[in-house]
C-alpha positions as CSV (number, residue, x, y, z in Angstrom):
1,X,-26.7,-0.8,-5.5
2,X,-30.3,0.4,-5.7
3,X,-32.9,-1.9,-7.3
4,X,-36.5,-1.0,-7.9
5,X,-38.6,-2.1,-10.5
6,X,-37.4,-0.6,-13.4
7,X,-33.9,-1.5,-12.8
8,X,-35.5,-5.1,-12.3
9,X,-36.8,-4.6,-16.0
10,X,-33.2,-3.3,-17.1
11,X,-31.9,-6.7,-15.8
12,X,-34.8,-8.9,-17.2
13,X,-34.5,-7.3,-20.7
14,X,-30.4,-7.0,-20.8
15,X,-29.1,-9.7,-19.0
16,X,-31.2,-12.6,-17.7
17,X,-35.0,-13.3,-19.3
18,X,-35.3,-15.7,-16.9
19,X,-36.1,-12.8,-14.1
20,X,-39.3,-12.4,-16.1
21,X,-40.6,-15.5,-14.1
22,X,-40.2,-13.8,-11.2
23,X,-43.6,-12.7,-9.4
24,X,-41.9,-9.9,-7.4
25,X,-38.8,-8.0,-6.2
26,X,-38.4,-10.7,-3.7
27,X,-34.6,-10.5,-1.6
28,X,-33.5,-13.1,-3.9
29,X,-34.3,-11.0,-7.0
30,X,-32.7,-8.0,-5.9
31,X,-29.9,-9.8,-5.0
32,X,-29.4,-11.4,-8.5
33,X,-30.1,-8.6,-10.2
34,X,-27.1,-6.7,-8.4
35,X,-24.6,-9.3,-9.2
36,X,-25.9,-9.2,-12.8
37,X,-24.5,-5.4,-12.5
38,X,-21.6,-6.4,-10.7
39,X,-20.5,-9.2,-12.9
40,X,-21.3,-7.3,-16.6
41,X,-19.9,-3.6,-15.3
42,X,-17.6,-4.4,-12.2
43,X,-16.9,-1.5,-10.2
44,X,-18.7,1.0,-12.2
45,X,-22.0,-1.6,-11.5
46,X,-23.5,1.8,-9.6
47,X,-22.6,4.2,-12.7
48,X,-23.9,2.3,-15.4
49,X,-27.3,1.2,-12.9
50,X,-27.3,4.8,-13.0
51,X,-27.0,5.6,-16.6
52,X,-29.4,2.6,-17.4
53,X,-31.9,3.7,-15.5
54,X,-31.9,7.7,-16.6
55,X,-31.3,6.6,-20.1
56,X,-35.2,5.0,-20.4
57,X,-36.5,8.6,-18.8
58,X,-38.5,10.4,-20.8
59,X,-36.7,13.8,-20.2
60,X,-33.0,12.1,-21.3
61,X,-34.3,9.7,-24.0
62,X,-33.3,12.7,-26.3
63,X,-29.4,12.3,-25.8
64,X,-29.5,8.5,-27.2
65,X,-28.8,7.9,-31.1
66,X,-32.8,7.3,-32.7
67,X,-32.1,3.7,-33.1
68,X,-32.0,3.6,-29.8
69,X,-34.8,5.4,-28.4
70,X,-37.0,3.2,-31.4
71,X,-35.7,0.2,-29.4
72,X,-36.6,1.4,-26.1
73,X,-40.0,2.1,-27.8
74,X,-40.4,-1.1,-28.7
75,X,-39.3,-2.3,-25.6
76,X,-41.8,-0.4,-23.5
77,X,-44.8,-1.6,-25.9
78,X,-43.7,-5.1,-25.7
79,X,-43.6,-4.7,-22.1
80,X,-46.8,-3.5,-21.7
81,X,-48.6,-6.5,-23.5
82,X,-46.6,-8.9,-21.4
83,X,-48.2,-6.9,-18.4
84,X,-51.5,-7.3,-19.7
85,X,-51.1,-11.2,-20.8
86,X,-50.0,-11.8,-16.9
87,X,-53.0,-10.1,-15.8
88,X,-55.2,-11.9,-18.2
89,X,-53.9,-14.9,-17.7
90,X,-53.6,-14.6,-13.5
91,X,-57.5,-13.3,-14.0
92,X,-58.8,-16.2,-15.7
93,X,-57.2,-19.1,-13.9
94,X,-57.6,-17.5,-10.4
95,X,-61.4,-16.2,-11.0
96,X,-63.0,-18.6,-13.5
């Protein structure tokens, strides 16, 4: 099964947080973050990567009930800000 870094964020959000820690998509990670899929959707682990994955695309968002795409909303923001805390935080304790 594929990982990149948005399934990475599927994974970190929906089944294990503590993949946030995680500075990059090392072997390791990608390796975890398949049998994450594997364990929660068995044999259809590829299908629901799949539908995970197109589900947070702008052009499909559409299909899902509103209380969903509000949550993916929120989700994206809240991503966003950890981004920018990390980057604050990596710029002031590497460049101070």
């Amino acid at each position: 099964m594929p990982v990149d870094t948005h399934v990475w964020t599927i994974a970190c959000r929906e089944f294990d947080h503590t993949l946030r820690e995680c500075a990059s998509l090392t072997p390791a990670v990608y390796s975890r973050v398949g049998e994450l899929f594997r364990q929660r959707y068995g044999t259809h682990a590829g299908w629901a990567h799949s539908l995970l994955f197109a589900a947070e695309l702008p052009q499909f968002s559409h299909y899902l009930p509103v209380e969903l795409q509000e949550e993916l909303k929120r989700n994206a923001i809240a991503e966003r800000e950890q981004k920018k805390r990390y980057i604050l935080y990596t710029y002031k304790y590497e460049y101070e």
